[in-house]
KEKE-3310 file (N, C-alpha, C; in steps of 0.2 Angstrom, whole numbers, plus 5000, padded with zeros to 4 digits):
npx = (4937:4954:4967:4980:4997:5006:5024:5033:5047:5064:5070:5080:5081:5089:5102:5104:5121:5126:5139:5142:5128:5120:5122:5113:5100:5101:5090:5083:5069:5062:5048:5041:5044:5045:5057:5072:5084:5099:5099:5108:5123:5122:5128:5122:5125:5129:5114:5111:5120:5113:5102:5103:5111:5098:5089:5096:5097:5084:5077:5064:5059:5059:5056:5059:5056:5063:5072:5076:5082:5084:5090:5086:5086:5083:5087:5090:5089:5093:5084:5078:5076:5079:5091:5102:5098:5104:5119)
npy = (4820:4823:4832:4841:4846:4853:4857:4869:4867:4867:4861:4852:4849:4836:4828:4810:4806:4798:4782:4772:4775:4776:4788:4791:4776:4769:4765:4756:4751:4744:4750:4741:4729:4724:4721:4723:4735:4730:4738:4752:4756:4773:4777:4782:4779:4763:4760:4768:4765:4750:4751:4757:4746:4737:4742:4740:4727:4725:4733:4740:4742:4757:4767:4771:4766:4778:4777:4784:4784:4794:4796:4804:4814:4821:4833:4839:4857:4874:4878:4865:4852:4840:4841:4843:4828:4821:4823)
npz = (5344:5336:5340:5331:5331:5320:5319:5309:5300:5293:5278:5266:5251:5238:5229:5233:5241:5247:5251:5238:5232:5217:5204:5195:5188:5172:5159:5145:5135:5121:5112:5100:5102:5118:5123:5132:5138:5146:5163:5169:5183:5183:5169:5154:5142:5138:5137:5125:5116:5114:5111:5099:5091:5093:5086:5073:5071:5071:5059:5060:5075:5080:5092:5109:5126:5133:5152:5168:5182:5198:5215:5227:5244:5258:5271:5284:5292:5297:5308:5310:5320:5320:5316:5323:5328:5318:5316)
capx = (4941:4960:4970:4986:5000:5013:5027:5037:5054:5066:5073:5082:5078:5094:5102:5107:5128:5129:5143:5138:5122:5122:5119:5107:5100:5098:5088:5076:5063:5061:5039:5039:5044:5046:5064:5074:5091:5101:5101:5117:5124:5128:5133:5118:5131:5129:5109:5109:5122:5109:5094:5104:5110:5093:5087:5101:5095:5077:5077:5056:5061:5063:5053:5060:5055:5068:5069:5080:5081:5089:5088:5085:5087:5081:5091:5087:5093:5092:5083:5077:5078:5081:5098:5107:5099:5108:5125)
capy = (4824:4821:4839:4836:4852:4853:4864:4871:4863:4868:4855:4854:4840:4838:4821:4806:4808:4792:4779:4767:4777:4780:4795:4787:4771:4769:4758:4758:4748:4746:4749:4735:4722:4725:4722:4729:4734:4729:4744:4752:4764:4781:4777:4781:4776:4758:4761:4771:4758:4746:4756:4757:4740:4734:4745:4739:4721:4725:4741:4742:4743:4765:4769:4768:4770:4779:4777:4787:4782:4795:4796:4811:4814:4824:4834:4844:4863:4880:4876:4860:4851:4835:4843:4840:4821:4819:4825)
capz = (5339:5337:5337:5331:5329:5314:5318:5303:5300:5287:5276:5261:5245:5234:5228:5237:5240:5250:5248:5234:5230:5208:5203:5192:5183:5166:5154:5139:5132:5114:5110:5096:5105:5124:5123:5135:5141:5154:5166:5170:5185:5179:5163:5148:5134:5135:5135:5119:5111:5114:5107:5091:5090:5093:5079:5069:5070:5069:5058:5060:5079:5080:5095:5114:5132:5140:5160:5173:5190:5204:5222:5233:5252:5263:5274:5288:5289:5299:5316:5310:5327:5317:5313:5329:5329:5311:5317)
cpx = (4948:4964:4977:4990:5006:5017:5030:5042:5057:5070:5075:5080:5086:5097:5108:5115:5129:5134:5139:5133:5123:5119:5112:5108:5096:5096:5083:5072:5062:5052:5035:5038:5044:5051:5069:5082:5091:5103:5109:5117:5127:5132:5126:5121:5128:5121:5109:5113:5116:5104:5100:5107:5104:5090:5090:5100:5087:5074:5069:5056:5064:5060:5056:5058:5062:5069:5076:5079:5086:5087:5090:5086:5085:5085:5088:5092:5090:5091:5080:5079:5080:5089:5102:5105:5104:5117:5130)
cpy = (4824:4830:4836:4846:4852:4857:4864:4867:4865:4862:4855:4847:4839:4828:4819:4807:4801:4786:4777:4769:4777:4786:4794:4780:4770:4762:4762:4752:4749:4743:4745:4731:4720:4724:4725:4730:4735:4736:4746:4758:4768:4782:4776:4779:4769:4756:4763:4767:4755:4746:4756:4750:4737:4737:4742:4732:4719:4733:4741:4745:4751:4769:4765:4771:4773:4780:4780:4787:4788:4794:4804:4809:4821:4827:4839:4850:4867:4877:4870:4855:4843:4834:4840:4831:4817:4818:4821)
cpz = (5341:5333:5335:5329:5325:5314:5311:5304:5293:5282:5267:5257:5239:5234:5232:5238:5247:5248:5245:5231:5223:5210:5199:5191:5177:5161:5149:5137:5124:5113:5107:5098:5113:5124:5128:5135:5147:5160:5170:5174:5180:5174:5157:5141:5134:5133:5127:5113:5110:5111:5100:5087:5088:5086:5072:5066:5067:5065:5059:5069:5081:5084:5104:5119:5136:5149:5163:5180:5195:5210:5224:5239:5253:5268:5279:5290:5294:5306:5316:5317:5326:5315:5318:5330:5321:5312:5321)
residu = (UNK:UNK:UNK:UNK:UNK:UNK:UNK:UNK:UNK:UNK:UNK:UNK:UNK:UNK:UNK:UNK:UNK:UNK:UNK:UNK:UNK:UNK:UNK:UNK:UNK:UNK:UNK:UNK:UNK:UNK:UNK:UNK:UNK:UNK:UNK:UNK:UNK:UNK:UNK:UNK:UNK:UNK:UNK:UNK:UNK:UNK:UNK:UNK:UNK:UNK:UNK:UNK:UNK:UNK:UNK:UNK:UNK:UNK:UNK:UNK:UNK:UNK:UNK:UNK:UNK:UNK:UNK:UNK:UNK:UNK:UNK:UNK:UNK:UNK:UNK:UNK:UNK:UNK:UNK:UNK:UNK:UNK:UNK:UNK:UNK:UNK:UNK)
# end
């Protein structure tokens, strides 16, 4: 038998702030047809253009997936002993 022991650790979860990271990325799918749009950092405007164009060409076309992509990180915090190898 294999004992194993998990100390506690405190650690925080909050979104990625790395250079170049997005904040998000966005796209959608339109249901009728699979269609999609080309996804875009951190800007849902040209997504929702796109959904109404698309409908606009194809008015039966009035259902979409919308998709949202962030990034998280993990950070270690209080006496997290991870903290000083981060620093």
């Amino acid at each position: 038998m294999t004992r194993s022991i998990i100390r506690a650790a405190e650690w925080t979860l909050g979104a990625e702030t790395a250079e170049g990271a997005p904040q998000g990325i966005y796209s959608a799918e339109c249901l009728a047809c699979g269609a999609q749009a080309q996804p875009t950092d951190n800007e849902r405007l040209p997504v929702e253009v796109w959904a109404l164009k698309h409908t606009g060409l194809n008015p039966t076309h009035r259902q979409y997936k919308a998709m949202a992509e962030t990034f998280w990180r993990v950070t270690p915090t209080g006496d997290n002993p991870y903290r000083e190898h981060d620093a």
